[in-house]
TISE-991907 format. One line per 2 residues: number of its first residue (from 1); their letters; for each residue z, y, x of N, C-alpha, C. Coordinates in steps of 0.02 Angstrom, whole numbers, plus 50000, padded with zeros to 5 digits. Each point is the difference from the previous one (the first is absolute). Layout:
<rs>
NUM	A	Z Y X Z Y X Z Y X | ...
</rs>
This chain:
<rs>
1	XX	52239 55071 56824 50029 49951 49955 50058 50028 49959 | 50054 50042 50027 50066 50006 49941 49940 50058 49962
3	XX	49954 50041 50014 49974 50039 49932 49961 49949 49958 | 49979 49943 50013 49988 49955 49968 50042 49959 49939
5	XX	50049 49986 50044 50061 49977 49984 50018 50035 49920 | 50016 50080 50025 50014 50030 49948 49977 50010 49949
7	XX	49923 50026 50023 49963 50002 49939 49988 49944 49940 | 49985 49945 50045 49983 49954 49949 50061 49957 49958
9	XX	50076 50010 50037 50052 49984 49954 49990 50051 49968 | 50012 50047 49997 50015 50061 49946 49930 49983 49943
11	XX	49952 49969 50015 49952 49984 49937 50003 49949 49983 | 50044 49950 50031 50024 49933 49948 50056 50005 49988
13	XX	50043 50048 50004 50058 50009 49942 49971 50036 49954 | 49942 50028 49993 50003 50049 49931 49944 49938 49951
15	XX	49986 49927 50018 49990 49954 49946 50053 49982 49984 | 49990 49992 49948 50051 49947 49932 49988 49940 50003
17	XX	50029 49970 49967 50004 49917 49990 49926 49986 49965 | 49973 50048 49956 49955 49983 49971 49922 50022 50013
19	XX	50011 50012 50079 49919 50005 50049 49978 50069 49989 | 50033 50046 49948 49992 50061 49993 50031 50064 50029
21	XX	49987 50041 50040 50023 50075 50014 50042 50023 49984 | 50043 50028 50021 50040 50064 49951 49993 50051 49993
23	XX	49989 50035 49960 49972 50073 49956 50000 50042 50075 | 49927 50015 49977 49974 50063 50053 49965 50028 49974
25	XX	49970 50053 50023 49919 50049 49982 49961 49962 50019 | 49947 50020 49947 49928 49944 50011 49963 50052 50042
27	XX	49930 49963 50032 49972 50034 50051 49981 50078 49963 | 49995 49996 49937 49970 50076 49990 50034 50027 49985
29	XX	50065 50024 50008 50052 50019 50010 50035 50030 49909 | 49981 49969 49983 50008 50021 49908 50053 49974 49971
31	XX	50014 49933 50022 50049 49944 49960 50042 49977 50049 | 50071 49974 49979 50045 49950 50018 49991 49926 49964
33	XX	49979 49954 50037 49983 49938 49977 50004 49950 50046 | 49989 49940 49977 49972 49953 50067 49940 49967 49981
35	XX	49986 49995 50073 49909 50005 49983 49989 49961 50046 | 49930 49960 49975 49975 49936 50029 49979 50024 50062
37	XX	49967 50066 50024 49971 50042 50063 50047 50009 50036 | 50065 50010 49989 50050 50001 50031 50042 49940 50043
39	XX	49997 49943 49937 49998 49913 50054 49967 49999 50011 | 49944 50023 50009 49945 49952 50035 50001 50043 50063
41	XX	50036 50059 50011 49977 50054 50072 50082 49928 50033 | 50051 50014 49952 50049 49964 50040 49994 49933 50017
43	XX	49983 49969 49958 49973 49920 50046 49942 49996 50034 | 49954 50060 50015 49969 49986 50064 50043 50049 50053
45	XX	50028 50036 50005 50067 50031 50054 50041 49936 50012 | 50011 49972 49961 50059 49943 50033 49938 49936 50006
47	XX	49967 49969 49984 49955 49968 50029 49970 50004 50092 | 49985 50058 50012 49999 50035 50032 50074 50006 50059
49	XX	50042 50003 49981 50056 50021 50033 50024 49929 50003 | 49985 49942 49969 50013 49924 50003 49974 49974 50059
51	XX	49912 50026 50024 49953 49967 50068 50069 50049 50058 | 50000 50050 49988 50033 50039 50041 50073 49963 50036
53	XX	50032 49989 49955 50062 49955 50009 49977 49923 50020 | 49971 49984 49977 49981 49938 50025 49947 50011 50074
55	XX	49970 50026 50012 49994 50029 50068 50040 50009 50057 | 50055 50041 49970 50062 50032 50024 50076 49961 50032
57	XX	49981 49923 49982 50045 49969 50007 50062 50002 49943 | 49985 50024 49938 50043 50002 49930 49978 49958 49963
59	XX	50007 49948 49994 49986 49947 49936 50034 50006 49960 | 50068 50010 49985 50031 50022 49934 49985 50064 49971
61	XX	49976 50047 50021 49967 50065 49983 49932 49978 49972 | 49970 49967 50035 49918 49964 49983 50013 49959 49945
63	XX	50016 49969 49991 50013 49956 49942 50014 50018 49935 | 50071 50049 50005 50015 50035 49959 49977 50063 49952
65	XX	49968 50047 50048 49937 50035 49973 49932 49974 49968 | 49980 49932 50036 49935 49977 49979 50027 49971 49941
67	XX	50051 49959 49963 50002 49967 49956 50015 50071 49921 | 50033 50069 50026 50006 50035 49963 49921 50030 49987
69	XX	49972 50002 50042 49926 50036 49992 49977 49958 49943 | 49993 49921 50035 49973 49958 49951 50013 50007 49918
71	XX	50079 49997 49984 50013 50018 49944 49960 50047 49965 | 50026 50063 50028 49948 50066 49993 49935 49952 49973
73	XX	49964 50011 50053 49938 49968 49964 49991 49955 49923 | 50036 49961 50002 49987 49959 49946 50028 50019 49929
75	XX	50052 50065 50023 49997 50023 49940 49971 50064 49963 | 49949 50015 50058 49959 50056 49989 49911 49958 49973
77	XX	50002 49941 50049 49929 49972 49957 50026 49993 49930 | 50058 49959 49994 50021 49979 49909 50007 50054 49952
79	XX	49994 50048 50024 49992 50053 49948 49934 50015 49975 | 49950 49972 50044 49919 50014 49967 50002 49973 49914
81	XX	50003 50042 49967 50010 49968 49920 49924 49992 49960 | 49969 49961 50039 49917 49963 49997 49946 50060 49983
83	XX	50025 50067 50017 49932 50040 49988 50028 50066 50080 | 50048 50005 50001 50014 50042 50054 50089 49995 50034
85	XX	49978 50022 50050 50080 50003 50026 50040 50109 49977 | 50054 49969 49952 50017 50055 49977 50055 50032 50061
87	XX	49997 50080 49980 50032 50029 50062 50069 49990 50011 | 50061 49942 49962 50037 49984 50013 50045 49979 49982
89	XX	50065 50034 49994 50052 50013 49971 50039 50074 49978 | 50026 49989 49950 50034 50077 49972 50062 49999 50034
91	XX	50040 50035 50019 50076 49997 50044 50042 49942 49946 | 49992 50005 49944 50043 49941 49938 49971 49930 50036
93	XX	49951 50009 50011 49966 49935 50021 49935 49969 49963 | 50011 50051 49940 49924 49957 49957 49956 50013 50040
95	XX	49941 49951 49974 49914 50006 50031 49978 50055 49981 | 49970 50058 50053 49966 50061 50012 49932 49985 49984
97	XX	49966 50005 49926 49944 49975 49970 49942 50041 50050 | 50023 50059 50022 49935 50052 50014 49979 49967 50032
99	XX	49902 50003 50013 49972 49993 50054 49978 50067 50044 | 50028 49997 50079 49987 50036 50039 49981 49982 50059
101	XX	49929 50038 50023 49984 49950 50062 50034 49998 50081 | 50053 50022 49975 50053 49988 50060 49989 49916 50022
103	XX	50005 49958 49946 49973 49921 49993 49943 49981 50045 | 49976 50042 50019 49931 50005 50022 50022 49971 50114
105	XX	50052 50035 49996 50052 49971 50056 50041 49941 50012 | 49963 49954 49946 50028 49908 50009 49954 49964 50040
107	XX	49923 50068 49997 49949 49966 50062 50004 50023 50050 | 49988 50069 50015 50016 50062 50037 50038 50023 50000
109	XX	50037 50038 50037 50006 49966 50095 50017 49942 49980 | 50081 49969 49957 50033 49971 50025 49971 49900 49991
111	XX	49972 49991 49957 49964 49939 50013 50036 49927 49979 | 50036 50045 49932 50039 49928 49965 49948 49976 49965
113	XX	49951 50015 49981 49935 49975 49963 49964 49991 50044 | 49939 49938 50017 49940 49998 50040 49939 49988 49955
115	XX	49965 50042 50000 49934 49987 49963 49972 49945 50031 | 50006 49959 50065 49983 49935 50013 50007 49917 49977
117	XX	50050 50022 49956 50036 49953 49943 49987 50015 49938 | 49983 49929 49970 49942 50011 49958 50049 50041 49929
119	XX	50052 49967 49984 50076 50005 49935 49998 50071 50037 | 50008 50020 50064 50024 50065 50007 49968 50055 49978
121	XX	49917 49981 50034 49972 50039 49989 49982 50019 49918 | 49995 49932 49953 49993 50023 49918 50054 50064 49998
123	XX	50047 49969 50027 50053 50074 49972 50014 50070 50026 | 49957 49999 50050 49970 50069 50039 49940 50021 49981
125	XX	49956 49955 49958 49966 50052 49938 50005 50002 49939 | 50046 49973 49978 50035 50018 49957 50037 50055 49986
127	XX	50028 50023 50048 50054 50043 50007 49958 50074 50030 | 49937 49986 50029 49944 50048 50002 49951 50028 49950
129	XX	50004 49944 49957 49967 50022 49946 50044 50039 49939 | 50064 49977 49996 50054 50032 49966 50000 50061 50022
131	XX	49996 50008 50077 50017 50085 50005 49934 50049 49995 | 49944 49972 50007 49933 50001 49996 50005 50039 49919
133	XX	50005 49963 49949 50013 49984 49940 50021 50067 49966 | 50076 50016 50016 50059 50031 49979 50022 50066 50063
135	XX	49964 49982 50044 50037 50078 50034 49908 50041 50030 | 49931 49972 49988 49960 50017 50025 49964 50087 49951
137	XX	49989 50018 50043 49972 50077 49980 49944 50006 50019 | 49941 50035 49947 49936 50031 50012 50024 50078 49998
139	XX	49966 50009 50048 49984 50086 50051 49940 49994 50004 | 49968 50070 49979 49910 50011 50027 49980 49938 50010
141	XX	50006 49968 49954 49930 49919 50007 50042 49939 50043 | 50070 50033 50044 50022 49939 50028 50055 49973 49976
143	XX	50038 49934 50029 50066 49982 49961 50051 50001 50069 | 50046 50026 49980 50054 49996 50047 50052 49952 49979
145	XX	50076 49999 50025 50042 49951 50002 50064 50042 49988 | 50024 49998 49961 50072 50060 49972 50038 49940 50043
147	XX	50076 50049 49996 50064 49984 50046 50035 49936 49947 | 50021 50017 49930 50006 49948 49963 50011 50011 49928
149	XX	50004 49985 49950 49995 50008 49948 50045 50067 49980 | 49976 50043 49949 50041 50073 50004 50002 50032 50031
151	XX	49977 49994 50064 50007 50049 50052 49980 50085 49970 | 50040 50051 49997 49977 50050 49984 50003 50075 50021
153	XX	49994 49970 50096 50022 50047 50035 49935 50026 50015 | 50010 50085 50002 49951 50038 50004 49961 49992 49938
155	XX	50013 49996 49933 49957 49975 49940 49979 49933 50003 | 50002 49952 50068 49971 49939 49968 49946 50008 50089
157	XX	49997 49982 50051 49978 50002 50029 49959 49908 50031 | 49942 49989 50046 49974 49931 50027 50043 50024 50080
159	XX	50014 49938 50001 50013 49982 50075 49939 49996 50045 | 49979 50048 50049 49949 49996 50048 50049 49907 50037
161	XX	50056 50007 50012 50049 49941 50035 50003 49949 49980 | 49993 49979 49929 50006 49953 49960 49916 49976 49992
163	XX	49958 50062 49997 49933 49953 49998 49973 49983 50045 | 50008 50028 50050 50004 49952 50079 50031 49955 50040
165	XX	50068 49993 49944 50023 49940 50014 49973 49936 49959 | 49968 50021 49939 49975 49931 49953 49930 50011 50042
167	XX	49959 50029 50016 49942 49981 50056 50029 49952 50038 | 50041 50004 50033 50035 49954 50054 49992 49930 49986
169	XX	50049 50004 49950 49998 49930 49977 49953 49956 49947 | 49946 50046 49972 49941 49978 49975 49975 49966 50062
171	XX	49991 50034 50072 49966 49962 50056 50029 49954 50015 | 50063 50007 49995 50015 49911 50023 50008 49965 49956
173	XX	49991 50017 49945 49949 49935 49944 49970 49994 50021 | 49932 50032 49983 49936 49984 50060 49992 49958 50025
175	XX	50046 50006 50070 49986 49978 50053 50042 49911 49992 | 50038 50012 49958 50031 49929 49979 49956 49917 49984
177	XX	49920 50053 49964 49960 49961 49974 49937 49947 50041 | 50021 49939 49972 49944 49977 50080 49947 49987 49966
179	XX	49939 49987 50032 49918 50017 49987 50004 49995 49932 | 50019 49929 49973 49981 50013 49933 50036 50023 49938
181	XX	50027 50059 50018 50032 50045 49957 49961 50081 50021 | 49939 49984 50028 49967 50041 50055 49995 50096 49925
183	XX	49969 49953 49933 49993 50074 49965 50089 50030 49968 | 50053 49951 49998 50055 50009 50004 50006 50062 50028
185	XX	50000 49989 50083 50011 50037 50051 49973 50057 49988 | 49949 50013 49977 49940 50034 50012 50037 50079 49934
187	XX	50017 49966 49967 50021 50026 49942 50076 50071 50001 | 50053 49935 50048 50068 50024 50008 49963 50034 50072
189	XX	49967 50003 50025 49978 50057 50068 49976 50072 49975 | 49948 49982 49933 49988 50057 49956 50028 50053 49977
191	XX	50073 49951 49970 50037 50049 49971 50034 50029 50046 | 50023 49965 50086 50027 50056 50033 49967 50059 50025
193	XX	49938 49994 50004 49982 50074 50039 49993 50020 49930 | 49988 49993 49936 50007 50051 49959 50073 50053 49992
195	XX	50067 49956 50014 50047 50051 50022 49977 50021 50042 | 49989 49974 50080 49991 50042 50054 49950 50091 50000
197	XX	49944 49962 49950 49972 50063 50004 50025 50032 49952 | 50029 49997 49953 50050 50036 49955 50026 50059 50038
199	XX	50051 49965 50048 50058 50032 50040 49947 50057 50035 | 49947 49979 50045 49966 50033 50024 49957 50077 49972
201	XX	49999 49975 49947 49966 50044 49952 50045 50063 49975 | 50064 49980 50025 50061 50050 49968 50038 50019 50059
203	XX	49974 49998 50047 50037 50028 50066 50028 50074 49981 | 50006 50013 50052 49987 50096 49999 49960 50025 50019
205	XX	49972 50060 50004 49931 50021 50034 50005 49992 50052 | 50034 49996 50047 50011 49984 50078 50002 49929 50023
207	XX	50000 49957 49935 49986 49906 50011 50066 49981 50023 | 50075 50025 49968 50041 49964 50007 50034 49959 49942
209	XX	50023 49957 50015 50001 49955 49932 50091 50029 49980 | 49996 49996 49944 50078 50002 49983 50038 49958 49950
211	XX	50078 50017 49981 50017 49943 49980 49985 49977 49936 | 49998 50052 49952 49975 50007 49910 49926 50038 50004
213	XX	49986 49971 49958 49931 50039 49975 50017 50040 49923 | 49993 50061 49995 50050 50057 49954 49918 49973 49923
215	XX	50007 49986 49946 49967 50013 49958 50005 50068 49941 | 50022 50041 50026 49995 50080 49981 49955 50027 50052
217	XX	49959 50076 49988 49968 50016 50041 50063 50048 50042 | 50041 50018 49989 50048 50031 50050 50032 49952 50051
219	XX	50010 49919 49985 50017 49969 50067 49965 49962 49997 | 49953 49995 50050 49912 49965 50010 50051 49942 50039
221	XX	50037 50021 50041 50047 49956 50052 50060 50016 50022 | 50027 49962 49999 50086 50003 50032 50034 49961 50071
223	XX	50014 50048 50034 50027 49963 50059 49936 49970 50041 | 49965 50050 50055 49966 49998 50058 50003 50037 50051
225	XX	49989 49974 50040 49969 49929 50031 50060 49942 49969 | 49986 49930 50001 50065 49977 49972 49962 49919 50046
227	XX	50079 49981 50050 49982 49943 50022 49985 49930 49992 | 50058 49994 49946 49974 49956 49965 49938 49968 49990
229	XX	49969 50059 49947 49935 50001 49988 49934 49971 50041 | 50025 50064 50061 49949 49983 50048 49992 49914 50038
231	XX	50077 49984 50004 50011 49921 50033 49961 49991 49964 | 50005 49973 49949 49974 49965 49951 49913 49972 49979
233	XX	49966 50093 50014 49940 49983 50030 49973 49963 50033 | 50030 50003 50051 50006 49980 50056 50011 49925 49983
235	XX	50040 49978 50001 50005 49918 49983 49955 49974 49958 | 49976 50030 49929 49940 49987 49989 49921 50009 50035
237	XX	50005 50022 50043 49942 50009 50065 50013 49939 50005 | 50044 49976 50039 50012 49961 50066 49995 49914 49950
239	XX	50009 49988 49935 50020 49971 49965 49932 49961 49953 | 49944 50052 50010 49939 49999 49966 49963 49985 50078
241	XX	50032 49998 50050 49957 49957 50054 50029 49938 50034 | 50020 49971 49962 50056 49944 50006 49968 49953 49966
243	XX	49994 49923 50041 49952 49933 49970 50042 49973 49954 | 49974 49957 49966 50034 49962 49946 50061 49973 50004
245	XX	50055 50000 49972 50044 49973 50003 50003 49911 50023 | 49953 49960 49928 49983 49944 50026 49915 49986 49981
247	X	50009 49930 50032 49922 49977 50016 49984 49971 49927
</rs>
């Protein structure tokens, strides 16, 4: 409990009054910003650390965390600006127009979006089709999933990580859809194993997946074995044998 304690005060002092972060590195380590991937990892940590305290015999800890999470949340859905959720804020504070599928983490892991809700789910393909749209790459006949707009590391490289994370959450569209959304389903299942076998198709000769897929012939791939990656598979396995969400 006090590493509890600590951790999760030390991530509700670094919100503001206005449900937003204070300037950090974004997950791909490029920018200082605040970023919607970033509340959404911290209001499910203090969400999280809220059952804990309230478990724990702390109701003012429980309370207090869950109502800051909540915030969090509601000001990370209100940023969906009716075609995608943009990656944030600039340290000034303006809206961070880029789309990057860091966004792609309002379903996965952390689960401020449920594709089980119907408003939610419009805006979880929305925000799939935006990155679909604007960050997707053809390689040898397939399309991958870039890190986010500009990206131009290594010349411009696909995320083996990023297109196995939009597999992910194509399946739990999918699986969101009940019978009679049956060719719906049928459709958003399609397009995930087309990443999946993407990723597959670009392993290394030894079948390990890694984190970029290099579009120069001098970096075929970058960073393998890479775990990430591999989780990821993996959850799409486990994810593509998983019954319908609802009836």
């Amino acid at each position: 409990w006090p590493a509890i304690e600590r951790g999760a005060g030390a991530l509700a002092t670094r919100v503001g009054t206005d449900g937003w972060h204070e300037p950090a590195c974004d997950l791909w380590e490029t920018y200082c910003g605040i970023f919607a991937y970033t509340n959404a990892a911290i209001a499910t940590g203090l969400r999280e650390a809220a059952r804990v305290a309230y478990l724990g015999g702390h109701p003012e800890h429980s309370d207090r965390w869950r109502r800051t999470a909540e915030a969090i949340r509601q000001v990370v859905l209100g940023s969906f600006n009716g075609s995608f959720f943009p990656r944030g804020r600039t340290t000034s504070g303006r809206v961070d127009p880029i789309v990057d599928s860091s966004t792609l983490g309002l379903v996965t892991p952390y689960g401020l979006l449920s594709s089980d809700d119907p408003q939610q789910r419009a805006m979880i393909e929305a925000n799939v089709e935006a990155i679909e749209q604007r960050l997707g790459q053809t390689l040898h006949g397939g399309q991958g999933i870039c890190r986010y707009e500009g990206d131009g590391y290594l010349g411009g490289v696909i995320g083996c990580v990023n297109s196995l994370w939009m597999a992910l959450v194509l399946l739990k569209l999918s699986r969101s859809y009940a019978s009679g959304g049956k060719q719906r389903a049928g459709e958003l299942r399609e397009r995930a194993l087309g990443y999946i076998d993407f990723c597959l198709d670009h392993a290394t000769p030894t079948g390990l997946l890694p984190e970029l897929i290099g579009t120069q012939p001098e970096t075929p791939y970058w960073a393998a074995p890479h775990s990430w990656a591999s989780g990821l598979l993996v959850q799409c396995v486990l994810e593509m044998g998983q019954p319908p969400l609802r009836d």
